[in-house]
Jmol script that loads the backbone (N, CA, C; Angstrom):
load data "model"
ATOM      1  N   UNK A   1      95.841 126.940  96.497  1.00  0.00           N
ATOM      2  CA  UNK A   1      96.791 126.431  97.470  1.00  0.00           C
ATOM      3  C   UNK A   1      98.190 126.458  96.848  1.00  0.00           C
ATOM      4  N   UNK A   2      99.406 127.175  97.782  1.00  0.00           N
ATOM      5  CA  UNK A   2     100.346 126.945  97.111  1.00  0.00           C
ATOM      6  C   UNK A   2     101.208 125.303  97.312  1.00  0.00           C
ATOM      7  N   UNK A   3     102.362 125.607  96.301  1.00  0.00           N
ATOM      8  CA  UNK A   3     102.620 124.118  96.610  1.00  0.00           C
ATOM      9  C   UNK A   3     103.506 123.530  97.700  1.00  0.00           C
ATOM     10  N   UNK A   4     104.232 124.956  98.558  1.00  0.00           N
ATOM     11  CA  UNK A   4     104.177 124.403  99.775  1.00  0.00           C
ATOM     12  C   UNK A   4     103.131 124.090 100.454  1.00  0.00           C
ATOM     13  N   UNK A   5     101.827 124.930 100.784  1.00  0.00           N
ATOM     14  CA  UNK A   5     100.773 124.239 101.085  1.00  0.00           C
ATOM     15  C   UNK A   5     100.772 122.921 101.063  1.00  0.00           C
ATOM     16  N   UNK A   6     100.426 122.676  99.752  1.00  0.00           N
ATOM     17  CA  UNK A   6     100.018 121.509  99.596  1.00  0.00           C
ATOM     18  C   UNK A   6     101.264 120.396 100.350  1.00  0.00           C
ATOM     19  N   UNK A   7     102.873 120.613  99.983  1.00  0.00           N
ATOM     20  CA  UNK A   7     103.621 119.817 101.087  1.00  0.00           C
ATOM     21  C   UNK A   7     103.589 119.630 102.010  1.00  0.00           C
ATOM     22  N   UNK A   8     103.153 120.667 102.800  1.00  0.00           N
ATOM     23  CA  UNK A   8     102.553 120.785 104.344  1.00  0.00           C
ATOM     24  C   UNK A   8     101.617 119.707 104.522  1.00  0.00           C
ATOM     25  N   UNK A   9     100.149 119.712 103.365  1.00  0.00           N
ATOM     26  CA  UNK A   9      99.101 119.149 103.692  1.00  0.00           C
ATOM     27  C   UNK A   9      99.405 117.481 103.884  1.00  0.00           C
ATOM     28  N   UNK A  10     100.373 117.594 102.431  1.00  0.00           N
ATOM     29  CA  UNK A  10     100.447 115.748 102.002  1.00  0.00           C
ATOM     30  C   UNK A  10     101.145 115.646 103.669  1.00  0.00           C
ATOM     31  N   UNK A  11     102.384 115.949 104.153  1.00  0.00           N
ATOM     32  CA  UNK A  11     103.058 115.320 105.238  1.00  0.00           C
ATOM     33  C   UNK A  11     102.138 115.292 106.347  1.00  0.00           C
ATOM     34  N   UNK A  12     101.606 116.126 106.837  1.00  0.00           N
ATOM     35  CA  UNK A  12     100.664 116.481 107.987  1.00  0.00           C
ATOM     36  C   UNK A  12      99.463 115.110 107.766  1.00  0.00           C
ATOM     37  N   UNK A  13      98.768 115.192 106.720  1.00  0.00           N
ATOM     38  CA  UNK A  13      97.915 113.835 106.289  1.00  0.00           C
ATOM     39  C   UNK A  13      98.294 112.327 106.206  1.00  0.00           C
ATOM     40  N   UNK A  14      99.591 112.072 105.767  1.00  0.00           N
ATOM     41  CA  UNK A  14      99.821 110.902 106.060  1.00  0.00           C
ATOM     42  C   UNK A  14     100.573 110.407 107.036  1.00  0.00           C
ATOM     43  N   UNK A  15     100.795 109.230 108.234  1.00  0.00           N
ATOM     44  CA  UNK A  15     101.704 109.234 108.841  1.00  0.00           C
ATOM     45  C   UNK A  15     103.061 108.629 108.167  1.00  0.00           C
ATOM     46  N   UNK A  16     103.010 108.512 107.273  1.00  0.00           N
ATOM     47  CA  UNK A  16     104.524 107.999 106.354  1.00  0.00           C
ATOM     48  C   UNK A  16     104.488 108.346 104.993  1.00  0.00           C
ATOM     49  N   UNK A  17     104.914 108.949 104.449  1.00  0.00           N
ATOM     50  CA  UNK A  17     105.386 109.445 102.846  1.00  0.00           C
ATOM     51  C   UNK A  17     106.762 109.501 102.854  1.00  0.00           C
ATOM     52  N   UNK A  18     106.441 109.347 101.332  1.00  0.00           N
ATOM     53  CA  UNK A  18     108.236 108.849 100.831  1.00  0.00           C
ATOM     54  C   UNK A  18     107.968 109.943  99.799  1.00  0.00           C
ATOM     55  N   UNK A  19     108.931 110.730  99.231  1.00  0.00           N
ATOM     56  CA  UNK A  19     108.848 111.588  97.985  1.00  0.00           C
ATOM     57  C   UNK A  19     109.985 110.845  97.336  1.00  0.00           C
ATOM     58  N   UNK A  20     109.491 110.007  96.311  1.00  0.00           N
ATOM     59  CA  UNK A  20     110.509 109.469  95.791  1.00  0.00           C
ATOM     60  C   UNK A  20     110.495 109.847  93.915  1.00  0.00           C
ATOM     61  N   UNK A  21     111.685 109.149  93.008  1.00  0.00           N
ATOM     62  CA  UNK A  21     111.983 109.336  92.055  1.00  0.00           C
ATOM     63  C   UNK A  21     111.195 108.054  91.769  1.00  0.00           C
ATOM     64  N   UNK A  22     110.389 107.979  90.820  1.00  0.00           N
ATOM     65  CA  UNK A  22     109.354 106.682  90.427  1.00  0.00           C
ATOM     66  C   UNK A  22     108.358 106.578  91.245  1.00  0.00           C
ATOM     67  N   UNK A  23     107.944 105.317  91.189  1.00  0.00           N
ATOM     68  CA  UNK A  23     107.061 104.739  92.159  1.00  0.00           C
ATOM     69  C   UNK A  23     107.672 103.317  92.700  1.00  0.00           C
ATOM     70  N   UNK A  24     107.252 103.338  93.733  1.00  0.00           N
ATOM     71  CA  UNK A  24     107.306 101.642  94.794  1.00  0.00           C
ATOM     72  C   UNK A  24     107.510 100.790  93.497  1.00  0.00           C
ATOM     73  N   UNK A  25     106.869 100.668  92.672  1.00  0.00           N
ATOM     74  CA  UNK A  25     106.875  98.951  91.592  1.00  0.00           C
ATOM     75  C   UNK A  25     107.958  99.591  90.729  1.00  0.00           C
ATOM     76  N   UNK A  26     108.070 101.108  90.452  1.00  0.00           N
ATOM     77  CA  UNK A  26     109.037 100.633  89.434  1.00  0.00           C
ATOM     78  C   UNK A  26     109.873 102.269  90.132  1.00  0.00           C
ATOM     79  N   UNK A  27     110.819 101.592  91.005  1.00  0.00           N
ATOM     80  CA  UNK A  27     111.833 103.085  91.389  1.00  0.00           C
ATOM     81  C   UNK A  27     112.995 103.544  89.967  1.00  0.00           C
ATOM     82  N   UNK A  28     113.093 105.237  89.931  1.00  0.00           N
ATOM     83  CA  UNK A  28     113.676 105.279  88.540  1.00  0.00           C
ATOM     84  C   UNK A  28     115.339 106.098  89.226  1.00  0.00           C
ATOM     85  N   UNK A  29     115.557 105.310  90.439  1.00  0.00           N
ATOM     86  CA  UNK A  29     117.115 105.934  90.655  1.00  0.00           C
ATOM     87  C   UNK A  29     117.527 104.875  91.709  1.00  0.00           C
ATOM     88  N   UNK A  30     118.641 104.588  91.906  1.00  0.00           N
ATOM     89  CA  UNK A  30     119.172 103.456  92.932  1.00  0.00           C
ATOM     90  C   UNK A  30     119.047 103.657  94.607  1.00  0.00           C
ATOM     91  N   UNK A  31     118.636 104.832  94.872  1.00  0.00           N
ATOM     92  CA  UNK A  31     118.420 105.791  96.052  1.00  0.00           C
ATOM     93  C   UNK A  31     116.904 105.448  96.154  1.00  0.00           C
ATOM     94  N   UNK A  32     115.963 105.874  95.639  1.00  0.00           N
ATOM     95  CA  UNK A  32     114.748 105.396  95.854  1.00  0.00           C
ATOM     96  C   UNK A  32     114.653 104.214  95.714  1.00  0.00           C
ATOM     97  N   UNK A  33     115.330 103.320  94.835  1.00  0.00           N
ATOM     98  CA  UNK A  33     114.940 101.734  95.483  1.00  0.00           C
ATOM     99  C   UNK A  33     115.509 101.234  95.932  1.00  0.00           C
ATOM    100  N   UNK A  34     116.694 101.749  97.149  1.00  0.00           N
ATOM    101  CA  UNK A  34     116.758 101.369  98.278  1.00  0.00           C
ATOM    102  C   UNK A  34     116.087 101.281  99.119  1.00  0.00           C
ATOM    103  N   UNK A  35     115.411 102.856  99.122  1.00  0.00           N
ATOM    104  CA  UNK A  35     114.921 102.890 100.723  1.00  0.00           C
ATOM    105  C   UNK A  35     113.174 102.748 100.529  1.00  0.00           C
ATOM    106  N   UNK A  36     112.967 102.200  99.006  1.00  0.00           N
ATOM    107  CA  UNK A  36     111.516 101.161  99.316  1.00  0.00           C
ATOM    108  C   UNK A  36     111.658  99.943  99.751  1.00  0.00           C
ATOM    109  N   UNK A  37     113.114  99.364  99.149  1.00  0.00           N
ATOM    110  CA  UNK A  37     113.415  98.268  99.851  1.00  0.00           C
ATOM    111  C   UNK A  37     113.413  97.879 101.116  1.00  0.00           C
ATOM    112  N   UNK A  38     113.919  99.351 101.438  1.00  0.00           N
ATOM    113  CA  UNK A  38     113.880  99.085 103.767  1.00  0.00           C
ATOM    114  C   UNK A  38     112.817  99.194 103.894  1.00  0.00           C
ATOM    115  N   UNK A  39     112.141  99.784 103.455  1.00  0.00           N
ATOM    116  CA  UNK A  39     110.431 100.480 104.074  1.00  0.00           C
ATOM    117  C   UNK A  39     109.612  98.806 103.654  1.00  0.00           C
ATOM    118  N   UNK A  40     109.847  98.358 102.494  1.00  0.00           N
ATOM    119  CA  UNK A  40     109.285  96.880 102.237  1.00  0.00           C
ATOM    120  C   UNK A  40     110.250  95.765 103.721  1.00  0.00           C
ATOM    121  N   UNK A  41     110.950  95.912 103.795  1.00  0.00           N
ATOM    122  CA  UNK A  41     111.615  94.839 104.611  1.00  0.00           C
ATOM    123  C   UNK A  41     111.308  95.403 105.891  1.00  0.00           C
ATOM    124  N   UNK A  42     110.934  96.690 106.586  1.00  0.00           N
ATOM    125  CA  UNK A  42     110.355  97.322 107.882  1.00  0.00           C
ATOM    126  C   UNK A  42     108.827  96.946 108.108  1.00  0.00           C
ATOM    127  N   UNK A  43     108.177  96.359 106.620  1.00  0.00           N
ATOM    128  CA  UNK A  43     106.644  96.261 106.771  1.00  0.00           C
ATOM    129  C   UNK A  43     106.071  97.558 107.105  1.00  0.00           C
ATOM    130  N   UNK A  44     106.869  98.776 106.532  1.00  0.00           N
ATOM    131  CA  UNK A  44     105.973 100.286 106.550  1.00  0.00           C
ATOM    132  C   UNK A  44     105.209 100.183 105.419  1.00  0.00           C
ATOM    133  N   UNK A  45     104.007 100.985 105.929  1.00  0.00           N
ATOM    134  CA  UNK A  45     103.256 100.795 104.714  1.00  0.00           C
ATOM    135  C   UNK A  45     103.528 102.948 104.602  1.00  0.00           C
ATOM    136  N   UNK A  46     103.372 103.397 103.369  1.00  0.00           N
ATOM    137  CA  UNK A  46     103.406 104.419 103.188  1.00  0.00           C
ATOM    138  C   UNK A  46     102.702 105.014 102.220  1.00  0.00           C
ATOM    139  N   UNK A  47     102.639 106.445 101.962  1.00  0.00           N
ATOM    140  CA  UNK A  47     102.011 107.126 100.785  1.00  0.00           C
ATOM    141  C   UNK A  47     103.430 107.140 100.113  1.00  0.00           C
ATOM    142  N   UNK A  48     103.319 108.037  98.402  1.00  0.00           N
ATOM    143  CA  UNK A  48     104.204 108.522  98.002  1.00  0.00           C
ATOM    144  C   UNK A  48     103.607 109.543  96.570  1.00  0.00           C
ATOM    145  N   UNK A  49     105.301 110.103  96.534  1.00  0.00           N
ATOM    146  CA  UNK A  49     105.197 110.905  95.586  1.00  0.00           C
ATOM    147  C   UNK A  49     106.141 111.466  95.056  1.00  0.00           C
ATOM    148  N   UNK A  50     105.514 110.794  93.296  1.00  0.00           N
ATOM    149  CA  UNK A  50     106.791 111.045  92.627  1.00  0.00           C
ATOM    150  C   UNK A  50     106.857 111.611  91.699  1.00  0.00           C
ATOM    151  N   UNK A  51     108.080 112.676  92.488  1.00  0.00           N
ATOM    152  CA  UNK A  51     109.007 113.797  91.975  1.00  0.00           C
ATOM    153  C   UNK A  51     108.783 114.339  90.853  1.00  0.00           C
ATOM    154  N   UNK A  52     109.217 113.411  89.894  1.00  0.00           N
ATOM    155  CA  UNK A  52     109.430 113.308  88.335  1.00  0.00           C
ATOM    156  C   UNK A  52     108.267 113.592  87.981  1.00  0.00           C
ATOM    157  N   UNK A  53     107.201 113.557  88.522  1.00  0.00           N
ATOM    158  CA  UNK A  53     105.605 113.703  87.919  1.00  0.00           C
ATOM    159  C   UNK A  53     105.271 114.822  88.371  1.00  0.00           C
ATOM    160  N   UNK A  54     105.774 115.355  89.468  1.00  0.00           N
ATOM    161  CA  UNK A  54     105.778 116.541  90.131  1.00  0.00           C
ATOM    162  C   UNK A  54     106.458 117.519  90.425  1.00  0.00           C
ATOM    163  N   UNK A  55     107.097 118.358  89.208  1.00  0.00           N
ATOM    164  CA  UNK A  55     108.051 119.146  89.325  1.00  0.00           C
ATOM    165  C   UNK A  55     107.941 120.151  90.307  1.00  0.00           C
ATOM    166  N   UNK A  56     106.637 121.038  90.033  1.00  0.00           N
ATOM    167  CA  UNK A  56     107.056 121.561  91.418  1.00  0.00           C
ATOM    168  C   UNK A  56     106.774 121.261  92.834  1.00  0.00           C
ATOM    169  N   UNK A  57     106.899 120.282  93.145  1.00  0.00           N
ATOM    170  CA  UNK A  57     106.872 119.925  94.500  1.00  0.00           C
ATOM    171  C   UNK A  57     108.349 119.473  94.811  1.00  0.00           C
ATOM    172  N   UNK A  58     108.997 118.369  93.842  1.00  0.00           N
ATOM    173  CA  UNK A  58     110.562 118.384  93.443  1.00  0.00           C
ATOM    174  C   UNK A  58     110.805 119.872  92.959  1.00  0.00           C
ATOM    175  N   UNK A  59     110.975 120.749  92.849  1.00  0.00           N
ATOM    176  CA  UNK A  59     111.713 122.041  93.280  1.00  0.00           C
ATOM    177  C   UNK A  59     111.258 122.562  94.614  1.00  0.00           C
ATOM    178  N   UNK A  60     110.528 122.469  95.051  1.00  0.00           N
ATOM    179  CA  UNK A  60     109.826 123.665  96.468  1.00  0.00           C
ATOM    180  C   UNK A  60     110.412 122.350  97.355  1.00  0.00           C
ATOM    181  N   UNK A  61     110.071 121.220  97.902  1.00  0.00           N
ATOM    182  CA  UNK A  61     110.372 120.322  98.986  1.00  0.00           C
ATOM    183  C   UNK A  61     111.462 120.606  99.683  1.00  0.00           C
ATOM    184  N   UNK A  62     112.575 120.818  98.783  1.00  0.00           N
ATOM    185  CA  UNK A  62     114.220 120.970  99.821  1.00  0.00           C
ATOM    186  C   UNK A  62     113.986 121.901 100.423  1.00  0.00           C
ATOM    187  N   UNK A  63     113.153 123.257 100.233  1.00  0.00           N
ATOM    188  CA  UNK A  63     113.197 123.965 100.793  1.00  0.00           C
ATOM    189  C   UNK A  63     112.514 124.283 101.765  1.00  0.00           C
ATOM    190  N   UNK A  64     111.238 123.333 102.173  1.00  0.00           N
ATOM    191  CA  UNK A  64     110.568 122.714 102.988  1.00  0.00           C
ATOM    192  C   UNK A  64     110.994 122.219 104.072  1.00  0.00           C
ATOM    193  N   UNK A  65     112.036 121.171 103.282  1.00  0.00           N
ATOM    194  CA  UNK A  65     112.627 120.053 104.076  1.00  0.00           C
ATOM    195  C   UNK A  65     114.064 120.562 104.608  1.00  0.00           C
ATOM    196  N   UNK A  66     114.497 121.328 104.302  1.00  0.00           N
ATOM    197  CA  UNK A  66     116.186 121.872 104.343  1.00  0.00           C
ATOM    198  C   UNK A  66     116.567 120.212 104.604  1.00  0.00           C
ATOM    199  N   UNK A  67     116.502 119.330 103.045  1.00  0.00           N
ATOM    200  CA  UNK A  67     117.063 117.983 102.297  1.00  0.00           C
ATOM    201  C   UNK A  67     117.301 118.595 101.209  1.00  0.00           C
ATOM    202  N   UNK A  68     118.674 118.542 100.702  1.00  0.00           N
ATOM    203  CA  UNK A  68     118.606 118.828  99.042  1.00  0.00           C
ATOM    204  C   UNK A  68     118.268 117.912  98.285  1.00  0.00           C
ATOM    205  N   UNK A  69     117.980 116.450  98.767  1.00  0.00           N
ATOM    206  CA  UNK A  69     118.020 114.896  97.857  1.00  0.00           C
ATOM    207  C   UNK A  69     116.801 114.453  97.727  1.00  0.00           C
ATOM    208  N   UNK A  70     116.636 113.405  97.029  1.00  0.00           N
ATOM    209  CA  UNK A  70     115.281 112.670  96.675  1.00  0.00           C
ATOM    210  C   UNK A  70     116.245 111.218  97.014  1.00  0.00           C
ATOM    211  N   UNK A  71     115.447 110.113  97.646  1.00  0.00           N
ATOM    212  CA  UNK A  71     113.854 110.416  98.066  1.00  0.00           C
ATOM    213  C   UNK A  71     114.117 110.800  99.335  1.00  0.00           C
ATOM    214  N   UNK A  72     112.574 111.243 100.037  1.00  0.00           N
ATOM    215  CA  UNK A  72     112.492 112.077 101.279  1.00  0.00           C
ATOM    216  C   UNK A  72     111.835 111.664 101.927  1.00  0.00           C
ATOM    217  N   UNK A  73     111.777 110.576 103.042  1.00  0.00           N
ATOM    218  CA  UNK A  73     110.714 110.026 104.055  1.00  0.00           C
ATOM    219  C   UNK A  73     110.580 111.125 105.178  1.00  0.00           C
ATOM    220  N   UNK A  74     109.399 111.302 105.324  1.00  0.00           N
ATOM    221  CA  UNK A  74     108.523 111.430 106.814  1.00  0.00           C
ATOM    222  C   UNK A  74     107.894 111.049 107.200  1.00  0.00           C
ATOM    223  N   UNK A  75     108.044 110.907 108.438  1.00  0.00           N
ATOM    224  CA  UNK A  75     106.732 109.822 109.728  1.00  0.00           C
ATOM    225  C   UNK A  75     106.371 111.071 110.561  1.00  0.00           C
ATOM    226  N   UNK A  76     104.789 110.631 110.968  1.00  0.00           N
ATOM    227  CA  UNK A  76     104.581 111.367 111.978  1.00  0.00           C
ATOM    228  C   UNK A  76     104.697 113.307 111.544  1.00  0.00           C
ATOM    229  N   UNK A  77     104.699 113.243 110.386  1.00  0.00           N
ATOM    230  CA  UNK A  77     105.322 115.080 110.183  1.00  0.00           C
ATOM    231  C   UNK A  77     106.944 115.345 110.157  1.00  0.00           C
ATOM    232  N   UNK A  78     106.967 114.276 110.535  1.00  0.00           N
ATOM    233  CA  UNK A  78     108.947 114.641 110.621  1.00  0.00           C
ATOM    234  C   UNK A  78     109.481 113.857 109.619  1.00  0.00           C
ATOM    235  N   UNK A  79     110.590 114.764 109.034  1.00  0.00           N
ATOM    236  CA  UNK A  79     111.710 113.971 108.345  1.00  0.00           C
ATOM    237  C   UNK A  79     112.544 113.477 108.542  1.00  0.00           C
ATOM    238  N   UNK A  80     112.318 111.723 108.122  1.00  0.00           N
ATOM    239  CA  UNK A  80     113.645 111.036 109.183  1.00  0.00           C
ATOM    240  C   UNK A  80     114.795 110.847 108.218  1.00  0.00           C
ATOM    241  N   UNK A  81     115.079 111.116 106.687  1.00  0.00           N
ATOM    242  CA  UNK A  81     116.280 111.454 106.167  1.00  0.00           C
ATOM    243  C   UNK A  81     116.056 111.334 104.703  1.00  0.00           C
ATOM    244  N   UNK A  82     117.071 110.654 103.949  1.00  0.00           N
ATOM    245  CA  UNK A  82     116.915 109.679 102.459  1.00  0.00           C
ATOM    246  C   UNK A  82     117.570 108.588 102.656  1.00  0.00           C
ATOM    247  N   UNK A  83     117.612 108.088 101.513  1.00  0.00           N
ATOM    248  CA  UNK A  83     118.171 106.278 101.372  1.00  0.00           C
ATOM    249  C   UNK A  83     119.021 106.538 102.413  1.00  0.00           C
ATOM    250  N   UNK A  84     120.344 106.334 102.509  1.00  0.00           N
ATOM    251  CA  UNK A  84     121.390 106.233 103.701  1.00  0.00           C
ATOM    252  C   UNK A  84     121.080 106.219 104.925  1.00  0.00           C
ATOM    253  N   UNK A  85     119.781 107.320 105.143  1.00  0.00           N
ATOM    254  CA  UNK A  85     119.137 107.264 106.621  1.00  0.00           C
ATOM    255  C   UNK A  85     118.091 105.670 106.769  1.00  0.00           C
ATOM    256  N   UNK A  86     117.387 105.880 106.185  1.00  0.00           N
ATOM    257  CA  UNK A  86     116.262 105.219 106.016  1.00  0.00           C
ATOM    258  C   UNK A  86     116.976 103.460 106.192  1.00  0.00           C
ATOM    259  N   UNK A  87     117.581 103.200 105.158  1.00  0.00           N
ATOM    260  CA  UNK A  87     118.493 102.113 105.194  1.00  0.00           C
ATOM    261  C   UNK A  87     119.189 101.660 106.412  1.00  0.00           C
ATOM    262  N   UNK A  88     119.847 102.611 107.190  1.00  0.00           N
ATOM    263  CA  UNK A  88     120.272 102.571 108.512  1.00  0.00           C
ATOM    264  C   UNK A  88     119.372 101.892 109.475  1.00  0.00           C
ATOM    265  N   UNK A  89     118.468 103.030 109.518  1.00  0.00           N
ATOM    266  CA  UNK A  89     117.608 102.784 110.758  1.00  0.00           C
ATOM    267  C   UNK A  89     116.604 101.525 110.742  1.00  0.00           C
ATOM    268  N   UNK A  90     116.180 101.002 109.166  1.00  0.00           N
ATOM    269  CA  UNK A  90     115.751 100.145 109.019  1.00  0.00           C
ATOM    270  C   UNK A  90     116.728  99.031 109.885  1.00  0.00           C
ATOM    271  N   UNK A  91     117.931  99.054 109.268  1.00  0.00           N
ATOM    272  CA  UNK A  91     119.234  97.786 109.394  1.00  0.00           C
ATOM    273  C   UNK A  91     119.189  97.931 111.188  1.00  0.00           C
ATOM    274  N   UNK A  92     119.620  99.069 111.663  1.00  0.00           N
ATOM    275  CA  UNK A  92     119.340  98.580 113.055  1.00  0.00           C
ATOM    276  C   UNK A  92     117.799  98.532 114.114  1.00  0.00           C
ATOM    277  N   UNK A  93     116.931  98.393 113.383  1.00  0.00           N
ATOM    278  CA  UNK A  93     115.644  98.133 114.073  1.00  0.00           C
ATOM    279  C   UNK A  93     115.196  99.942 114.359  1.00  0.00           C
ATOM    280  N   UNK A  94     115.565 100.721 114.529  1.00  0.00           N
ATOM    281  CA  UNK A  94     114.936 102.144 114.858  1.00  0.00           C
ATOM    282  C   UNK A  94     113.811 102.843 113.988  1.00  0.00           C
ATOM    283  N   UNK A  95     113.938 101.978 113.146  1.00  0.00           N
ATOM    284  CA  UNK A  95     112.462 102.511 111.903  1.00  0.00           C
ATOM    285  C   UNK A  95     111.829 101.256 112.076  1.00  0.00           C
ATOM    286  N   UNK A  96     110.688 101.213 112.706  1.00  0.00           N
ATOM    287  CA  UNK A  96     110.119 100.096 112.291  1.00  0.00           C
ATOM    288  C   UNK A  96     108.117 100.533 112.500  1.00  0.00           C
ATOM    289  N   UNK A  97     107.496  99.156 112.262  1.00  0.00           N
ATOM    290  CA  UNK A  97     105.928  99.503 112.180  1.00  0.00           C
ATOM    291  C   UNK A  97     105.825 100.370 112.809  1.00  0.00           C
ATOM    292  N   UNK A  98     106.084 100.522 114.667  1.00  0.00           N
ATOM    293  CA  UNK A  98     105.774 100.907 115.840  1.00  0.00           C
ATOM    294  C   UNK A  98     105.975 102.620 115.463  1.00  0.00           C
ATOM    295  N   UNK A  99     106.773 102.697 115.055  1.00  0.00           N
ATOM    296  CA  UNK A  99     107.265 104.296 114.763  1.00  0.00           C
ATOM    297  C   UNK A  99     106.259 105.150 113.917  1.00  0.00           C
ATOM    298  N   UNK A 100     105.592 104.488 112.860  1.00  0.00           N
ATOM    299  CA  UNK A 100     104.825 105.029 112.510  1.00  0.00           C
ATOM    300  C   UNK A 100     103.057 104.997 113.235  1.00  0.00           C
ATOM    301  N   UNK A 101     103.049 106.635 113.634  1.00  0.00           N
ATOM    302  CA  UNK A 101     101.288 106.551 114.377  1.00  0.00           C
ATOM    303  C   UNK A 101     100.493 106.382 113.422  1.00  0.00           C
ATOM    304  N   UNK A 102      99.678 105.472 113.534  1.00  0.00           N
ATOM    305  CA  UNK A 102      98.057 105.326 112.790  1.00  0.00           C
ATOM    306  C   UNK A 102      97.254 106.479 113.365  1.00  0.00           C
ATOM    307  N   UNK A 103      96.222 107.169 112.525  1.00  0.00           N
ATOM    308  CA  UNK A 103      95.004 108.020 113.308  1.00  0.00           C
ATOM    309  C   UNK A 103      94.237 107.526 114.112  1.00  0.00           C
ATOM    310  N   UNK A 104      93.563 107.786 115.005  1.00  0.00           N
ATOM    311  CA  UNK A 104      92.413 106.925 115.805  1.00  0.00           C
ATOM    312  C   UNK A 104      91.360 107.135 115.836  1.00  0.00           C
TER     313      UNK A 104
END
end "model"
wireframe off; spacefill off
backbone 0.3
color backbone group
C-alpha cells in the first residue's frame, strides 16, 4: 500500500483525525496544542497521527490535502483546516459533537 493509500484509508476510516505534531497528552508545537485544545473543549473525540513519527505521511499529506501545515483535521473525509480553522469554528459553535458522523 502506498502511503497515500494508506492517507486515504486512515481519513476514509475515521470520522475525525487530527495529523498532528506530538500526541493529544503531550503536543510538540503551539499549533497542535491549540487545536487539541478546541477539539478537547468541542468534546470531539478523534484519532491521530503524529507526523514526527511519520515522516512519510508528513511529506505525502499536503499533497493529499493541498494544506502545506501541520496539524490537519478531518471529519467525515473532509478537511476542515489547521489550528486557526479549527480554533475558529470551535469558538463560534460550527465544529461541534453533531458534526462529526458516528458509523451505524
Amino acid at each position: 500500500m502506498s502511503t497515500e493509500d494508506k492517507i486515504r484509508k486512515q481519513i476514509a476510516e475515521n470520522p475525525a483525525i487530527l495529523y498532528m505534531k506530538g500526541v493529544p497528552e503531550a503536543p510538540e508545537c503551539g499549533f497542535s496544542r491549540a487545536a487539541v485544545g478546541a477539539l478537547a473543549e468541542a468534546g470531539i473525540e478523534y484519532a491521530y497521527v503524529n507526523v514526527l513519527q511519520a515522516p512519510f505521511i508528513r511529506e505525502k499529506l499536503p499533497k493529499v490535502s493541498n494544506w502545506p501545515t501541520f496539524p490537519q483535521l478531518f471529519i467525515n473525509g473532509e478537511l476542515v483546516g489547521g489550528s486557526d480553522v479549527i480554533c475558529e469554528m470551535v469558538a463560534d459553535g460550527s465544529l461541534s459533537k453533531a458534526t462529526v458522523s458516528t458509523p451505524a
